[in-house]
C-alpha positions, -999 to 999 in steps of 0.1 A, spaced: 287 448 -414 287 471 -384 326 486 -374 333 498 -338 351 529 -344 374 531 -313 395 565 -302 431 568 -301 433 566 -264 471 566 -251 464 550 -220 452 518 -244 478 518 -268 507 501 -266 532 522 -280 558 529 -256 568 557 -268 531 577 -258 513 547 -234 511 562 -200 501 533 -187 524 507 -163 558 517 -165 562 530 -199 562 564 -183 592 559 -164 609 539 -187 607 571 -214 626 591 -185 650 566 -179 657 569 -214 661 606 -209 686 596 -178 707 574 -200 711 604 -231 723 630 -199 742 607 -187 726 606 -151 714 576 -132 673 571 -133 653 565 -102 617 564 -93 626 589 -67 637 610 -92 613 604 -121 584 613 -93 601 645 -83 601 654 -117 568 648 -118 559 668 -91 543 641 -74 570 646 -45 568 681 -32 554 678 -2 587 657 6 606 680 -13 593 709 10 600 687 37 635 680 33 639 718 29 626 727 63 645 699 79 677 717 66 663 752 77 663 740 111 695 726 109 710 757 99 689 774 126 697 755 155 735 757 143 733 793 144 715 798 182 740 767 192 770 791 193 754 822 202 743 800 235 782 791 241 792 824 238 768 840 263 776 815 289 812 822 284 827 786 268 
């Protein structure tokens, strides 16, 4: 009698408490979510991963320039005399 001896591989097993395969991932953080109280998204759950940061740096140079423009915007008035 031959046995297959087969690793402990957690993207095979089915425990969902160390599977990363399909969803179980995020379901552990929406777990997290629930004990802190906060609401669990995949937005969220990816920026935690860090699989959003070139959004993330994004969205922060959007607001820079926001700010930016906001600060010439009155300094333009005030030189033309409004």
């Amino acid at each position: 009698m031959h046995f297959i001896k087969v690793a402990i591989d957690p993207q095979n097993a089915s425990d969902p408490r160390t599977a990363n395969h399909h969803w179980y991932p995020f379901l552990r953080y929406q777990e997290e979510c629930t004990a802190e109280g906060k609401e669990a998204t995949v937005n969220g759950w990816l920026r935690s991963q860090g699989k959003l940061n070139h959004q993330i740096a994004y969205e922060e140079a959007k607001v820079k320039a926001a700010q930016k423009s906001e600060s010439v915007a009155p300094k333009k008035a005030e030189e033309s005399g409004e």
